[in-house]
LOSEMAR-533542 format. One record per residue (C-alpha): x, y, z. Coordinates in steps of 0.2 Angstrom, whole numbers, plus 5000, padded with zeros to 4 digits. Each point is the difference from the previous one (the first is absolute). Layout:
<sites>
XYZ/...
</sites>
This chain:
<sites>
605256765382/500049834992/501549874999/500549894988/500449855009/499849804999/498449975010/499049845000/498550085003/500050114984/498849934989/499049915011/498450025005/499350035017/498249955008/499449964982/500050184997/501850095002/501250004985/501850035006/500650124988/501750065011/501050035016/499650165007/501149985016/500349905015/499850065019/500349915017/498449904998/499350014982/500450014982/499150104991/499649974981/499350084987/498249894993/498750024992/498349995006/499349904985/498049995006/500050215000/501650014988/500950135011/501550005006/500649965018/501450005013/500049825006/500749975017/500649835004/500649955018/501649905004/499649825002/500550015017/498650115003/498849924992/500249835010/499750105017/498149995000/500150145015/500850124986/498849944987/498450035012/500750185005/500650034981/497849974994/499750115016/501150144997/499849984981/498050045002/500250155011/501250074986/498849984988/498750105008/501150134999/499850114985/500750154996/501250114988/501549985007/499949795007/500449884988/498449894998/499849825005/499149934984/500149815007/500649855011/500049845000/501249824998/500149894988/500849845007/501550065010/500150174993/499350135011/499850174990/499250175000/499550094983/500350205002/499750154990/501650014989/501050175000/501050024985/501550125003/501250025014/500350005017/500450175011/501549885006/500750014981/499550195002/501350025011/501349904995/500050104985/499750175007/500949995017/499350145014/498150064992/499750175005/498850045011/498650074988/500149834989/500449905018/498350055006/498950004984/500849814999/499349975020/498750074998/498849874990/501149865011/499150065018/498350044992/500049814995/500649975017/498950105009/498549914989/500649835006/500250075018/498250075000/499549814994/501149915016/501549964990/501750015003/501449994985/501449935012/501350014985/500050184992/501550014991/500450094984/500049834990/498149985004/499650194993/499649974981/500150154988/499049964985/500450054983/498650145000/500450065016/498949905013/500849985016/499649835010/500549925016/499949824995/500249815014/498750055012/499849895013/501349854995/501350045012/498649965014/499649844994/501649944998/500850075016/499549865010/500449864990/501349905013/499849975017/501550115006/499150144994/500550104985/500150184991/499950034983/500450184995/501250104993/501450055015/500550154991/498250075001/499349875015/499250125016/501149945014/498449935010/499949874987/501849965004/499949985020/498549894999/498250135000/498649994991/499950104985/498850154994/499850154990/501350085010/501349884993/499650044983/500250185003/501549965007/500849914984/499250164989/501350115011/501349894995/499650024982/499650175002/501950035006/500649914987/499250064986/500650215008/501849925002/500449854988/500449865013/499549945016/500050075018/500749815006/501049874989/501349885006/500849834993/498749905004/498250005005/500249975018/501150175002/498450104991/498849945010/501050035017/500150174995/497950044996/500149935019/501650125008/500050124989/499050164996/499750044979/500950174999/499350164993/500249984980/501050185001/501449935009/500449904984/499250154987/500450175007/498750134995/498549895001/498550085009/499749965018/498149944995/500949864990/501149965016/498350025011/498949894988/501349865001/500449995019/498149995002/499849884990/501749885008/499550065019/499349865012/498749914996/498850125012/500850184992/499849964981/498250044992/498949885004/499649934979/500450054986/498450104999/500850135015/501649994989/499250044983/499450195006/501750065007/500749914983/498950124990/500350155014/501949994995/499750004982/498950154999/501150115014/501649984994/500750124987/500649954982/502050025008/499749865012/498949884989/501450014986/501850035009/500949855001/501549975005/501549964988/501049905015/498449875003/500549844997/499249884988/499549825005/501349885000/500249805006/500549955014/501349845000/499349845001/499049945011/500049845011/498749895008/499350065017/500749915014/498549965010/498849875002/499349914984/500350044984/500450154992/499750054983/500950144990/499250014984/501350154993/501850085003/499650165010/499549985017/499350185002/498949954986/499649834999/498449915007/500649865012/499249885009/500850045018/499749905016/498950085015/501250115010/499149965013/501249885006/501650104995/500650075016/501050144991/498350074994/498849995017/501050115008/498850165004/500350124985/500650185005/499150144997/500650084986/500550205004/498750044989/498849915008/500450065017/499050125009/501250154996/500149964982/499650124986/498150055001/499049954984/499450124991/498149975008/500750005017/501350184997/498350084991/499149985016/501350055010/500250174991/497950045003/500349975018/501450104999/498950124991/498649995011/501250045016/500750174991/498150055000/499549985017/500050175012/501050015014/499049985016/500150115012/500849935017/499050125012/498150015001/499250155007/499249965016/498450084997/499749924985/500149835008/499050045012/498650034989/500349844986/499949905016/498250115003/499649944985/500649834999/499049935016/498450104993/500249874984/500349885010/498150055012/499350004982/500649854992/499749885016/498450074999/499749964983/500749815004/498749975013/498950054988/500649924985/500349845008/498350025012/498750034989/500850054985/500549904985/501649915012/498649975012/500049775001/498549904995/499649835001/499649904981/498249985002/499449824994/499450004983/500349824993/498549924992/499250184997/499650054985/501250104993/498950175000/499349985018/501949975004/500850174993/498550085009/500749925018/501750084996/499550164992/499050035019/501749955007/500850144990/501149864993/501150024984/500049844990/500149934982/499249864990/500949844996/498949864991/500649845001/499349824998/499249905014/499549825001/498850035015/499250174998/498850064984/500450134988/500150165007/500049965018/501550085014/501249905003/500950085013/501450125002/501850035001/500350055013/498849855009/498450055012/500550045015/501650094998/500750165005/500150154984/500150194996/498950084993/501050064989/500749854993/499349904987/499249835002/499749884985/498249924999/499849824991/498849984989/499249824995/499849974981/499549825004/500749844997/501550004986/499349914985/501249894989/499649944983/499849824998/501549944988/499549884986/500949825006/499349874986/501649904994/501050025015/500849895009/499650005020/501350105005/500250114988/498150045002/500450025021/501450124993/498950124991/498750015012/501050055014/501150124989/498450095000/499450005018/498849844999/500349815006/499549834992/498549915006/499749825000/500249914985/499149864989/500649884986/499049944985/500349904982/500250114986/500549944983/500750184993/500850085017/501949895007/500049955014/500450105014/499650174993/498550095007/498649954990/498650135009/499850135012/498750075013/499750155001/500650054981/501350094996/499750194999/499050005016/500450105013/500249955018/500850065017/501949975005/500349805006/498449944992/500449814992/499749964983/499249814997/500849924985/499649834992/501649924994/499949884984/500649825002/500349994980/498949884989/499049875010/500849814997/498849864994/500249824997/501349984983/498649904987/500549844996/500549974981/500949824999/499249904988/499350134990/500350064982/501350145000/498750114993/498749955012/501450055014/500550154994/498250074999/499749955016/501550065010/499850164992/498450025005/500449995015/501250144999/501549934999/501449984990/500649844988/501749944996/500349854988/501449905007/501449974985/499949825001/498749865000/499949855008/499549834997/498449945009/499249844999/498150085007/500050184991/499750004981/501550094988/499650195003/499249995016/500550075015/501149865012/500350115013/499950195009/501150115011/499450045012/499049865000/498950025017/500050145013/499550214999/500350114986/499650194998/499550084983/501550044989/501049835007/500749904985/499649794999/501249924992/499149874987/501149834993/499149924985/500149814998/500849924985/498949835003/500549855005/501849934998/500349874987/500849835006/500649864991/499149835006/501149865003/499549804992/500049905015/499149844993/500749855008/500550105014/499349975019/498550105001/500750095016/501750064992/499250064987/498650095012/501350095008/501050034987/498550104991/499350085014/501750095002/500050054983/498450115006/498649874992/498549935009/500149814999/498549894997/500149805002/499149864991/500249835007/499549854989/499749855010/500450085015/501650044996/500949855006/501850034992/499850205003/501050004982/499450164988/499049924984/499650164991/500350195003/498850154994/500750114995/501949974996/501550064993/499150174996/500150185007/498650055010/499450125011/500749995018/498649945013/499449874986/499149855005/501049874993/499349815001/500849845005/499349834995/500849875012/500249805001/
</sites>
């Protein structure tokens, strides 16, 4: 089944798990590769969709839909649905992988099957379908290419599901199925369901009992008109010889949609009917004029609506992509009853096996005789009005005072539930007990009846007392760590409400989840009783401790104390008021902080070094300025007054000193 061919894809891996390892085959939406699952080390057929398909995110939402409802589906004959998922823009499903053939290669090779291998070869087919009917789903695109044949002999119907998702995929509306097989309600525009698919399995069936099949043409278009016209002919008119059960079995199956069994379940029994009540001749003749499968010529687009896509040569074969011939005025035509649909047609062999016990059933009866002696009449009407005396007088009693005699339903609500079946006993009432919970009366008190008080019953009918067994009790579920709503969601999933609420500081609990309860969890209490919570508003905040000017040590001890975190900033700063290793400043440096915040602490490098200028014989106020922007403080002696405001002397000068120094002028 695999094929050497140049792939991109081969060797890749897919979703971090999927090692390409070869091309299987490519169909009208997917190819399917050969990987291996490398986290379970098994292998798998991978099925990628078309890019086309995996852009549409409408095909991608119904391809995770459909693929999930084939996964539940487990059984024998169904190829499993390991996995699904995308990885970027590949969209692809991981499935149970069939080594071996398919039953299309089986009859390519073999040509007509005979009917004992035909039906031991179908057989496996509908059970699987009749498993996936019983779970709701439909196949849509039974073909022989989707029946696998292992090399141990399992039998598997493989591709549930994916024709569904992907027959939607443009606005015009599309089919994707396989015309040579394809019910011809999917072709004129109906919904499908497990009749289709019995449909396309009397297809096969046909082909598999003659070697070809029952419509083929030189292109699609001309197959599918004829599933719509045409009637599938009786497998015998191409294999003389074959039994009439075979010819019966696959008429059934190609009938109208409202004459074929109704799932492959109803199928399945007359399948295994046939196989035990036909004798060795008719399983095993076969005849030597039955014509092998053979292809068609080539086929060409479909000239409808949108795009068409013809993925091989043979059009009776091949899965196409088909416009809706909804539109196509050629096929809404109303379809004629085929004659062996009609009224007159050929009974089946359910309906001629009834016919032949009615006839049987007529052959028994004794001839009546058409005169009556007058005597006797005379005395069987005697006889007939004196039953009549009887039972009318047997009415008025029954229906007087007897057990059809009417009563009214006493009252008996609020009773207790004895002293209530005493009431109805003295009415000779029939009646039986139904407990039930009450929000308004105790344990063990009437509720009332069904019928109510005050209606109209028989005595011989049956009247249902309900009994109270008292308020219905729910548990209290636990709801610490929940959020609000999430704590309102559990309590009403089990009958209960939330009550008020609180908040309060807590240092362990985040805020927002429910930090108590009243009453407690495992309490019971009656149905729509509210549960208080107290809700936690996360650690209280506190004014951040101020640090600035302290050692780092001396910060750090002290921030933490607090409960909060320290961070050293990477670099430190000069500062002309903090010592070298002190802290020159804090973030944040004022406001609220909660335990568990980080401050962020910047150490001071000391005061900045700076250079001081000679300004002797200067004017004092130049040389003022000029220091003071240098970042010194600036202190002035004047010597008899200061008369000529020139700088005598300077202390200090031409050194470095630290920024913010007082530096001294002596001025003239």
């Amino acid at each position: 089944m695999q094929e050497n061919v140049s792939d991109p894809m081969v060797g890749a891996t897919v979703d971090g798990r999927y090692l390409i390892q070869s091309r299987l085959a490519r169909g009208g939406m997917s190819t399917v590769y050969l990987a291996t699952d490398m986290r379970l080390d098994r292998e798998v057929a991978l099925k990628i969709m078309y890019p086309h398909l995996a852009d549409d995110p409408s095909f991608l939402e119904r391809f995770v839909r459909e693929a999930k409802s084939a996964a539940r589906l487990s059984h024998p004959h169904v190829v499993g649905v390991q996995d699904q998922g995308f990885d970027g823009q590949v969209a692809y499903l991981a499935m149970e992988y069939v080594p071996g053939h398919t039953l299309r290669d089986v009859l390519r090779d073999k040509g007509a099957l005979s009917p004992r291998l035909a039906l031991a070869l179908l057989d496996p087919v509908v059970e699987g379908l009749a498993a996936a009917h019983s779970a709701g789903l439909v196949h849509r695109d039974v073909k022989p290419e989707n029946v696998l044949m292992s090399s141990d002999g399992r039998i598997k119907v493989g591709d549930f599901g994916l024709a569904k998702a992907a027959s939607t995929t443009s606005n015009t509306g599309t089919l994707i199925g396989t015309v040579a097989y394809l019910a011809p309600e999917l072709v004129t525009g109906s919904p499908a369901d497990a009749r289709s698919d019995v449909y396309s399995v009397g297809i096969m069936l046909f082909e598999m009992l003659t070697g070809t099949q029952p419509f083929t043409g030189d292109v699609p278009i001309n197959v599918a008109f004829q599933h719509v016209n045409s009637s599938v002919p009786p497998p015998s008119s191409l294999v003389p010889g074959l039994a009439a059960d075979l010819d019966e079995l696959v008429l059934w199956c190609t009938a109208e949609p409202e004459r074929r069994p109704i799932d492959a379940n109803a199928l399945l029994g007359e399948l295994r009917h046939i196989r035990t009540t036909l004798s060795d001749a008719e399983l095993d003749g076969r005849s030597p004029t039955a014509r092998p499968q053979t292809a068609s010529a080539p086929t060409e687009a479909l000239p409808a609506a949108g795009p068409t896509e013809v993925v091989a040569k043979d059009p009776n074969r091949t899965t196409v992509i088909a416009p809706s011939y909804r539109h196509t005025q050629a096929l809404t035509r109303a379809r004629p009853t085929p004659a062996h649909h009609s009224p007159a047609a050929a009974p089946t062999k359910r309906e001629a096996r009834a016919r032949q016990r009615e006839l049987a059933r007529q052959a028994r009866r004794p001839e009546q005789s058409l005169r009556a002696n007058s005597g006797r009449r005379g005395l069987l009407w005697i006889i007939l009005l004196a039953l009549l005396a009887v039972l009318a007088a047997g009415a008025g009693w029954f229906f007087g005072i007897g057990p059809g005699a009417a009563v009214e339903v006493p009252t008996v609500s609020g009773r207790p539930a004895g002293e209530a079946q005493s009431v109805l006993d003295g009415e000779g009432l029939n009646y039986r007990l139904r407990e039930t919970f009450h929000e308004e009366f105790a344990e063990g008190v009437a509720i009332g009846t069904e019928p109510p008080a005050g209606e109209q019953i028989r005595r011989f009918e049956t009247l249902t007392l309900m009994v109270s067994k008292g308020p219905e009790l729910f548990d209290v579920p636990k709801l610490e760590g929940l959020t609000l709503e999430e704590a309102r969601g559990e309590l009403e999933g089990v009958g209960l409400s939330l009550g008020e609420g609180g908040e309060a500081y807590d240092e362990e609990v985040p805020a927002g989840e429910v930090l108590a309860q009243e009453p407690a969890a495992g309490e019971r209490l009656r149905r729509g009783t509210p549960v208080d919570v107290t809700v936690s508003k996360g650690p209280e905040p506190f004014d951040v401790p101020q640090v600035a000017g302290l050692t780092q040590d001396e910060a750090v001890q002290a921030l933490r104390q607090a409960g909060l975190d320290v961070e050293i900033a990477p670099e430190a700063v000069f500062d002309r008021e903090v010592p070298e290793g002190g802290v020159a400043s804090q973030a944040p440096a004022s406001g609220s902080v909660v335990r568990g915040d980080t401050v962020t602490l910047t150490l001071s490098k000391g005061p900045r070094l700076v250079e001081v200028p000679d300004f002797v014989g200067e004017q004092a106020e130049d040389a003022r300025r000029a220091l003071e922007e240098l970042g010194f403080e600036v202190e002035v002696n004047e010597i008899l007054g200061g008369f000529f405001g020139t700088v005598r002397a300077q202390d200090p000068s031409g050194e470095a000193v630290p920024e913010g120094s007082v530096i001294t002028l002596t001025v003239v």
